[in-house]
C-alpha positions in Angstrom: -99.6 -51.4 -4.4 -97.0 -50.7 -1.4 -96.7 -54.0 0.4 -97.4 -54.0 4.1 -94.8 -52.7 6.0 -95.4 -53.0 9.9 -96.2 -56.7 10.0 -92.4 -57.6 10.7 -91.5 -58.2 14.4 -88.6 -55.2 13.9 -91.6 -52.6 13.0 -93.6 -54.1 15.7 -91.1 -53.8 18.3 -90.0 -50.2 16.8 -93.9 -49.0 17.0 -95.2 -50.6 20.1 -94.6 -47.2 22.1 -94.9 -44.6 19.7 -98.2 -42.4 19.1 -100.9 -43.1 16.3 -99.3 -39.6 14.6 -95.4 -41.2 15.3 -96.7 -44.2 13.7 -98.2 -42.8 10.8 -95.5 -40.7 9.5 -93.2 -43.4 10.3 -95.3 -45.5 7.6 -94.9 -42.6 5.5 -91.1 -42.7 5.6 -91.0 -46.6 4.9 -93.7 -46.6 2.0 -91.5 -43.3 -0.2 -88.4 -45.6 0.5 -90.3 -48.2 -1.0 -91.7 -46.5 -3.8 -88.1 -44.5 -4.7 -86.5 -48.0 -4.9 -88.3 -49.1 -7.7 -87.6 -46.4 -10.4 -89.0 -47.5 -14.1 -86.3 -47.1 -17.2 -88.8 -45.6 -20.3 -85.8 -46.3 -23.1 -85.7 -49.7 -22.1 -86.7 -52.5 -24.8 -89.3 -54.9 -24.2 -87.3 -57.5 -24.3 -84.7 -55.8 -21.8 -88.0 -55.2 -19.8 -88.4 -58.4 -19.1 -84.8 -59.5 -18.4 -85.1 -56.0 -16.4 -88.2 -58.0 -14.6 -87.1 -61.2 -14.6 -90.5 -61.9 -16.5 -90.5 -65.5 -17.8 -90.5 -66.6 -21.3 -93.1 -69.7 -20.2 -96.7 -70.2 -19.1 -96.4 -69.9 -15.0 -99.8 -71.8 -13.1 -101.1 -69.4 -10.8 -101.5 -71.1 -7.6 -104.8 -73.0 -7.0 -105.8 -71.1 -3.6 -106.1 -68.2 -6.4 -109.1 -70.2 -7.8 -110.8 -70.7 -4.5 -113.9 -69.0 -3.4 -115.2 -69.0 -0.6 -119.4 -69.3 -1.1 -121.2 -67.4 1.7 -124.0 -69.6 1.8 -126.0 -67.6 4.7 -127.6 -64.2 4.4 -126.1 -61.7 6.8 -130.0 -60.8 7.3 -130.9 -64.6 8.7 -128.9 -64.4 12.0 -130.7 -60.8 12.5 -134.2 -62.2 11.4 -133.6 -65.3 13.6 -133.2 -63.2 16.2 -135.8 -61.2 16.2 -138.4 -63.5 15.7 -136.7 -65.3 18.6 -137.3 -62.2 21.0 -141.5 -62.2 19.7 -141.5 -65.9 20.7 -140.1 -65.6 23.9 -142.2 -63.0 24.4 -144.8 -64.9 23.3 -143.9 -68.1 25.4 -144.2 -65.8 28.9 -147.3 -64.4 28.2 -148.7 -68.0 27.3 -147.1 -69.4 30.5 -148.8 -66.3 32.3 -152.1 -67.4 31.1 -151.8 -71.1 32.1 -150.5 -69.5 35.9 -153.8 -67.5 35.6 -155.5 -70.4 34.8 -154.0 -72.4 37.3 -154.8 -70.6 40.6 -158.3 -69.9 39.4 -158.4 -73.9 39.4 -156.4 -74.9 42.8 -157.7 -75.3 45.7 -156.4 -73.5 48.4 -154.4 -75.6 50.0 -151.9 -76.1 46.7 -152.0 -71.8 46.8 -148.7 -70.1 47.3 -148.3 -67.9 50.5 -147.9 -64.3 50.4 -144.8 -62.5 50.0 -143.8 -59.3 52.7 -141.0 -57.3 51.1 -138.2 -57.0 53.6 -135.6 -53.6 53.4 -132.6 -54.2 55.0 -130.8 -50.8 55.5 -126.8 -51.4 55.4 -125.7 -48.1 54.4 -125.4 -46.0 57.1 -126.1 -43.1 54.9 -128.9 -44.4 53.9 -130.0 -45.4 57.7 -129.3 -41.7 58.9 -131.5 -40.8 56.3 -134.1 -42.9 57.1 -133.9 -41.8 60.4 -133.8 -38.0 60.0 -137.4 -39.0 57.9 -139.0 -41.2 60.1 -138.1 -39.1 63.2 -137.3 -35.9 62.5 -135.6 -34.0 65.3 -132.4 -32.1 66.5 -130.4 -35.0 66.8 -131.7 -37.3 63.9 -130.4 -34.0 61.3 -127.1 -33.5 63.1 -126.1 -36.7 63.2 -127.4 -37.4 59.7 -125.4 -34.2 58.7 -122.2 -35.0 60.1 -122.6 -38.9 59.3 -123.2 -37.5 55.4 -120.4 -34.8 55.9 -117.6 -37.3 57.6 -118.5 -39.8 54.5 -117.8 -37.0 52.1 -114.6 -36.4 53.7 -113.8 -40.1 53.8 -115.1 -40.3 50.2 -112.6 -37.5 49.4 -109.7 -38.4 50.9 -109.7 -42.2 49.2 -109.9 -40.2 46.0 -106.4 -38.5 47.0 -104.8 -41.5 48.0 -106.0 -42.7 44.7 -104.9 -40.7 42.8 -101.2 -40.2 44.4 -100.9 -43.9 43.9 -101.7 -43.7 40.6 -99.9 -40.8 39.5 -96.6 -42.4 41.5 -97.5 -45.9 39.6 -97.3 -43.7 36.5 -93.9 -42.2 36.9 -92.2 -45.4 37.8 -93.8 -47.3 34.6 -93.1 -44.5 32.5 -89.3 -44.9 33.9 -89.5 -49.2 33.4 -90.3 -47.6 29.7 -87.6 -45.8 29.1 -85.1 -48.4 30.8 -86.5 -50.9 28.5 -86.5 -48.8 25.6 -82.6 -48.2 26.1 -81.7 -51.5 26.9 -84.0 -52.6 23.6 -81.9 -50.5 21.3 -79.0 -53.2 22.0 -81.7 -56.1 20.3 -82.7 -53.8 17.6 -79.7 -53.2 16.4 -78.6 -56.6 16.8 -81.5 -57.6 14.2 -81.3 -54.7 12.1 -76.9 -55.9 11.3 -78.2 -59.2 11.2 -80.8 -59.0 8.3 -78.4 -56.9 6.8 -75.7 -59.2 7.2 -78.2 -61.8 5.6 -78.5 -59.3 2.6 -74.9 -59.3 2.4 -74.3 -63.2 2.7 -77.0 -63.8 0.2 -75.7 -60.7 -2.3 -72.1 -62.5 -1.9 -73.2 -65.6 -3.0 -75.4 -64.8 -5.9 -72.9 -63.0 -7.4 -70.2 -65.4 -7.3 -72.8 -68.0 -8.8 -74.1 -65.5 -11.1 -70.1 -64.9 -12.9 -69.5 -68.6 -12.8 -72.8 -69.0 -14.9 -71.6 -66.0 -17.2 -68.3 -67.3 -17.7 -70.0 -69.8 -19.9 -71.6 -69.3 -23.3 -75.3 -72.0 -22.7 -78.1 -72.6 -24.9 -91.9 -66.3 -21.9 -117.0 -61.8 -12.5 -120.0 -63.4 -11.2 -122.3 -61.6 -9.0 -125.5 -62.5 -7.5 -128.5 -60.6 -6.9 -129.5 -61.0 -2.8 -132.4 -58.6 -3.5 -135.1 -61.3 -3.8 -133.6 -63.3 -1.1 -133.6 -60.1 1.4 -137.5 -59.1 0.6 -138.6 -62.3 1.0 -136.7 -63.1 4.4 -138.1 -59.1 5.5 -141.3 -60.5 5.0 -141.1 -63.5 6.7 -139.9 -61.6 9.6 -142.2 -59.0 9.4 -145.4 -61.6 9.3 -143.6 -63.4 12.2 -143.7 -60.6 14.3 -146.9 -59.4 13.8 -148.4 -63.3 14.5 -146.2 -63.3 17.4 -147.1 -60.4 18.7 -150.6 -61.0 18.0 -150.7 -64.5 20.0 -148.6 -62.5 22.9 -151.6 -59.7 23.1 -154.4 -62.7 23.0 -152.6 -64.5 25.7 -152.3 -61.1 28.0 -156.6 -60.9 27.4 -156.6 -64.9 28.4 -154.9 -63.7 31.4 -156.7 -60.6 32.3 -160.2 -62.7 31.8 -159.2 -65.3 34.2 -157.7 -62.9 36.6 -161.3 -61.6 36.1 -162.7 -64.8 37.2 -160.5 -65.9 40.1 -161.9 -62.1 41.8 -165.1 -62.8 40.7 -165.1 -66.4 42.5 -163.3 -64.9 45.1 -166.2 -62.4 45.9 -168.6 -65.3 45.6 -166.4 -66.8 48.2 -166.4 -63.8 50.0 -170.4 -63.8 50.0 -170.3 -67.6 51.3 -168.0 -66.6 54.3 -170.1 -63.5 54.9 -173.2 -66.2 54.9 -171.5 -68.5 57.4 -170.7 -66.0 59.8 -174.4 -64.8 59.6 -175.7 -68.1 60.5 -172.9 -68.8 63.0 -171.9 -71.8 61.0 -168.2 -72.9 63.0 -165.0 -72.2 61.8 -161.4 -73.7 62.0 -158.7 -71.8 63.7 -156.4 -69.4 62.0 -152.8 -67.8 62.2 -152.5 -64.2 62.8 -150.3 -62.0 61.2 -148.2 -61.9 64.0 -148.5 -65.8 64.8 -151.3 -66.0 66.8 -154.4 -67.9 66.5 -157.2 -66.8 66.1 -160.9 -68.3 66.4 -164.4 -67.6 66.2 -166.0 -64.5 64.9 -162.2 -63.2 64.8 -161.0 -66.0 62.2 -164.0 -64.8 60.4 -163.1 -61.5 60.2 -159.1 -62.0 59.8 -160.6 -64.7 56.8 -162.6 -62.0 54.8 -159.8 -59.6 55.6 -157.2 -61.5 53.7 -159.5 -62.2 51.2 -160.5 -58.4 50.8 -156.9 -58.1 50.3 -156.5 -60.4 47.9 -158.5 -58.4 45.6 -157.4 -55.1 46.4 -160.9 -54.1 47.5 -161.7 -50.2 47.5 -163.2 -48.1 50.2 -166.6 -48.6 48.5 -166.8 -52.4 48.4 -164.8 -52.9 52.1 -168.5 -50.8 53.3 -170.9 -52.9 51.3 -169.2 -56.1 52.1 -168.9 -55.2 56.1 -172.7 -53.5 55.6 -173.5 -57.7 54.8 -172.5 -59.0 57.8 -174.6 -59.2 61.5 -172.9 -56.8 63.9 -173.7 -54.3 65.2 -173.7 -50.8 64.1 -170.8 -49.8 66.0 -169.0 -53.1 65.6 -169.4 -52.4 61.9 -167.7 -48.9 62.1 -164.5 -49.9 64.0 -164.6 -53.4 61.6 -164.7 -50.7 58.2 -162.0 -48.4 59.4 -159.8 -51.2 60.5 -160.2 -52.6 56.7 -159.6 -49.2 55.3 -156.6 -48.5 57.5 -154.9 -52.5 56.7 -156.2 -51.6 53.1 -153.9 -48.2 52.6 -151.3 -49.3 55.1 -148.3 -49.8 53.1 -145.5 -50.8 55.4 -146.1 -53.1 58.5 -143.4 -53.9 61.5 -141.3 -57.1 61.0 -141.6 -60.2 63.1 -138.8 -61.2 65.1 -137.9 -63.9 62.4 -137.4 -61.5 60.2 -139.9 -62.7 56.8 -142.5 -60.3 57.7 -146.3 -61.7 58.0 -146.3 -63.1 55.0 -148.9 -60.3 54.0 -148.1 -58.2 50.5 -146.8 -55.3 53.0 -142.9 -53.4 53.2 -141.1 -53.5 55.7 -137.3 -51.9 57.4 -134.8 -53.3 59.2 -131.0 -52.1 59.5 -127.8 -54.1 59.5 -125.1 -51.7 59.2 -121.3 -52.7 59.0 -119.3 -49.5 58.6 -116.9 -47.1 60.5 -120.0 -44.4 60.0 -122.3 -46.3 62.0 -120.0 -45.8 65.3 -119.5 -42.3 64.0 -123.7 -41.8 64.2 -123.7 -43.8 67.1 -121.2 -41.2 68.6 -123.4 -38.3 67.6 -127.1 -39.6 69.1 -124.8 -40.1 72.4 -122.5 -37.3 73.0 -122.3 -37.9 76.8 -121.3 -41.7 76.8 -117.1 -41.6 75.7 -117.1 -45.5 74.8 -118.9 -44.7 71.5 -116.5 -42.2 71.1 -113.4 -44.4 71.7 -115.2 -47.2 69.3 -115.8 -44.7 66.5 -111.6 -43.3 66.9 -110.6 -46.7 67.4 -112.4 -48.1 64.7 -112.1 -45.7 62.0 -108.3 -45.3 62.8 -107.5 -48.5 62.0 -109.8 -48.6 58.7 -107.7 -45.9 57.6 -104.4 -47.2 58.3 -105.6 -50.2 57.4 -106.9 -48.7 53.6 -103.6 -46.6 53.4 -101.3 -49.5 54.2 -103.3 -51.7 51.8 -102.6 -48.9 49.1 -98.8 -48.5 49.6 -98.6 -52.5 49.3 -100.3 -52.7 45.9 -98.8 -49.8 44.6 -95.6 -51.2 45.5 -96.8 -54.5 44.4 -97.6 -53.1 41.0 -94.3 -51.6 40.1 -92.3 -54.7 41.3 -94.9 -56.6 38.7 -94.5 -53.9 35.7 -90.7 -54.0 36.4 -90.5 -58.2 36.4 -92.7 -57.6 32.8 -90.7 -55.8 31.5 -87.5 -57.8 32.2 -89.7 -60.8 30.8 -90.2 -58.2 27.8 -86.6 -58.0 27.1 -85.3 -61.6 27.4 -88.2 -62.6 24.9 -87.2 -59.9 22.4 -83.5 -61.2 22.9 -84.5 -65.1 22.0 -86.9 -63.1 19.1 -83.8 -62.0 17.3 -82.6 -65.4 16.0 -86.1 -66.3 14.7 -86.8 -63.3 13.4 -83.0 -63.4 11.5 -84.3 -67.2 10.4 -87.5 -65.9 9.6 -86.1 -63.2 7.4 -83.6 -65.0 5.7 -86.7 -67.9 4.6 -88.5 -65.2 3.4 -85.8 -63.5 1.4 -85.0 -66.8 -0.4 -88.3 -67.9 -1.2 -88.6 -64.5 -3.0 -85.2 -64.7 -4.7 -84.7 -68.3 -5.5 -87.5 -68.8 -8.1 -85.5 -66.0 -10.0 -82.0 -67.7 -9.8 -84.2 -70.8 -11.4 -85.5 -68.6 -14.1 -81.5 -67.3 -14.9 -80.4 -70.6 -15.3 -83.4 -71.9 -17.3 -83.3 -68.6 -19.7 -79.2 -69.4 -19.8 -79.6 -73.0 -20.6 -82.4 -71.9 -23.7 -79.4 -69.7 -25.0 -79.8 -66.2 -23.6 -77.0 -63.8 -24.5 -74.3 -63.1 -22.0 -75.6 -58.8 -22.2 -78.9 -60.1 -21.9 -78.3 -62.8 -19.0 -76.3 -60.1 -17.3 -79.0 -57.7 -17.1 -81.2 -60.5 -15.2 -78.5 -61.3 -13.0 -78.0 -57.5 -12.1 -81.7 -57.4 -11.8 -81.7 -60.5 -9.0 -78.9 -58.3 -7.4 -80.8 -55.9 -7.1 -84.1 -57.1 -6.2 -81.9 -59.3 -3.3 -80.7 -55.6 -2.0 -84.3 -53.9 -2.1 -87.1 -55.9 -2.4 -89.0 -57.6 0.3 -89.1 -58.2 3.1 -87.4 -54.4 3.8 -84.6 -53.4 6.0 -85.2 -49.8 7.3 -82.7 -47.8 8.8 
């Protein structure tokens, strides 16, 4: 097994800019140096192996963190179970809370009933207005000046793509010159690593010898695994059942919903027949708001009454005739009553009131805020004779531009300085890196080394030859010299 071998802050540091190909045959070059430093003797004896080795004569404990396991108590199949089963009951949840809302307005009366809702577009783009307008209004003008509002955005649209891209491209070429500048003024902290683990080699090398001929000079006295497959079936099934009960219980509360949404139309045309009943015998009525905010009384709130509730239950062309056919008017008053119904009925946008919410009534309706240099630019085009719009639109898009370009330069400038300040921050850290990464190094090399200089003297002190203590002690050399952690050139 080669060790790993880009976990040290010098690899790090030498790989952070290279390319996933530069990387990998720079692995390659570190693991056959590895591999050609350990080269196995065949003629060696056993026993010289294990000087060779440095293989102890003694029982060593393997470390207790060997024996620990780690028990995955949870089925990687739970979390995704839980979850699904979670989605079904949500599910389930929303259509039960629809069916108590169903319920609900069926029981309120309807002074607890929430208003209606008009749906409000508010056109900002100006694109999107010219559009609009060319639709609703088709003319000369309307297409040119949706044509030239569409082909000025294009060119606006293009332009910010140049200056873009030149600010990127530029922002490029000066990081990719902060790279190299740090990358040369990096080799200076490299190498001053690289000597100094080497030095450490040296120091350590030095010292062992000495100790090593001091000790020579003197003559002194070696699976459970566990079937899931139950577990996994039985939690499939679980899941499986939950599901379908969910999704059974979501469909029944759907049908609870749908029969009383049944029910609150069918009281409603009960309703509707009482009304109908009232106006006939001229019972009185309160007054009512309009659509627009008026009031309304008399046979009118009667009509604007059965209107609403006609609407309420989206009534078709058939039933709007039967239900008007009901009511005492006349024959003409009954025509111009059933195509004002049919018109409200398939009327799909309405105008909006001057507060802007709309009548309340389920209708659409448009309104335009714009706030962009196109809208003087349209403005411009519908009035060609008045200059003033053409002053605004130059005046306004003029400074947008400069304002967008000079907004540009500044963070494209800002971003350089930034790049340039990291990498100076880059530097100084990977200067203050070298002495912990020399400390680092040297703990690492003598945690590896001084267990063996403990075994030499033990094996010396139990009356190892001098030839064979000399082969362990040549062996520590060595193993000091080339083993881990690595120093690659």
């Amino acid at each position: 097994m080669v060790p790993k071998i880009n976990q040290d802050l010098e690899s790090s540091r030498h790989q952070k800019n290279m390319t996933n190909t530069q990387k990998r045959n720079d692995t390659y070059v570190k693991e056959g140096v590895i591999v050609n430093s350990y080269i196995k003797d065949p003629l060696l004896s056993l026993d010289e192996t294990c000087d060779t080795l440095v293989i102890s004569n003694t029982n060593i404990e393997l470390p207790q963190k060997v024996f620990e396991k780690e028990e995955n108590k949870h089925s990687p199949l739970v979390p995704i179970c839980a979850a699904t089963v979670g989605v079904m009951a949500l599910i389930g949840g929303f259509t039960a809370m629809m069916k108590k809302f169903s319920k609900s307005k069926l029981e309120s009366t309807k002074e607890y009933l929430l208003p209606g809702i008009t749906r409000n577009h508010c056109i900002n783009n100006e694109i999107h207005q010219s559009i609009f307008s060319m639709i609703q209004s088709p003319n000369r003008k309307t297409i040119l000046a949706s044509f030239g509002v569409i082909t000025l955005g294009a060119m606006a649209f293009m332009g910010k793509i140049f200056i873009d891209g030149f600010r990127d491209v530029w922002i490029k070429k000066q990081e990719a010159d902060i790279q190299k500048n740090l990358q040369e003024n990096l080799i200076e902290v490299e190498t001053q690593a690289f000597s100094g683990k080497i030095q450490i080699m040296r120091s350590m090398l030095s010292s062992k010898a000495k100790m090593f001929s001091q000790e020579l000079a003197f003559k002194g006295k070696n699976n459970d695994s566990t079937d899931d497959s139950k577990l996994l079936y039985l939690l499939g099934g679980i899941t499986l059942c939950s599901i379908l009960g969910l999704g059974y219980f979501a469909v029944k509360n759907i049908r609870k919903s749908d029969e009383f949404i049944r029910n609150g139309i069918r009281n409603t045309k009960k309703g509707l027949n009482k009304v109908i009943e009232d106006f006939n015998n001229g019972k009185p009525i309160n007054e009512l708001e309009g659509h627009n905010g008026e009031i309304v009384k008399g046979n009118n709130a009667y009509k604007l009454l059965i209107e609403n509730m006609l609407e309420s239950i989206y009534a078709t062309p058939d039933e709007i005739e039967k239900t008007v056919n009901k009511m005492k008017l006349s024959a003409d008053e009954k025509k111009k009553y059933i195509e004002h119904l049919k018109e409200v009925m398939n009327q799909a946008t309405e105008k909006v009131n001057p507060m802007m919410g709309g009548s309340g009534r389920n209708k659409i309706t448009y309104f335009s805020h714009v706030n962009d240099y196109l809208s003087f630019f349209y403005d411009w085009l519908m009035n060609p004779k008045n200059p003033q719009f053409k002053n605004l639109f130059f005046g306004i898009a003029g400074i947008s531009a400069l304002a967008y370009g000079g907004k540009t330069a500044a963070e494209a400038i800002k971003d350089v300085q930034v790049k340039k300040y990291n990498a100076d921050i880059e530097l100084n850290l990977q200067k203050r890196l070298v002495a912990t990464e020399l400390r680092n190094f040297k703990a690492k090399k003598e945690s590896a080394i001084e267990p063996l200089c403990d075994e030499f003297l033990k094996q010396k002190s139990e009356g190892k030859s001098q030839k064979e203590l000399k082969i362990i002690a040549d062996n520590i050399l060595f193993e000091i010299k080339n083993g881990p952690p690595f120093v690659y050139s």
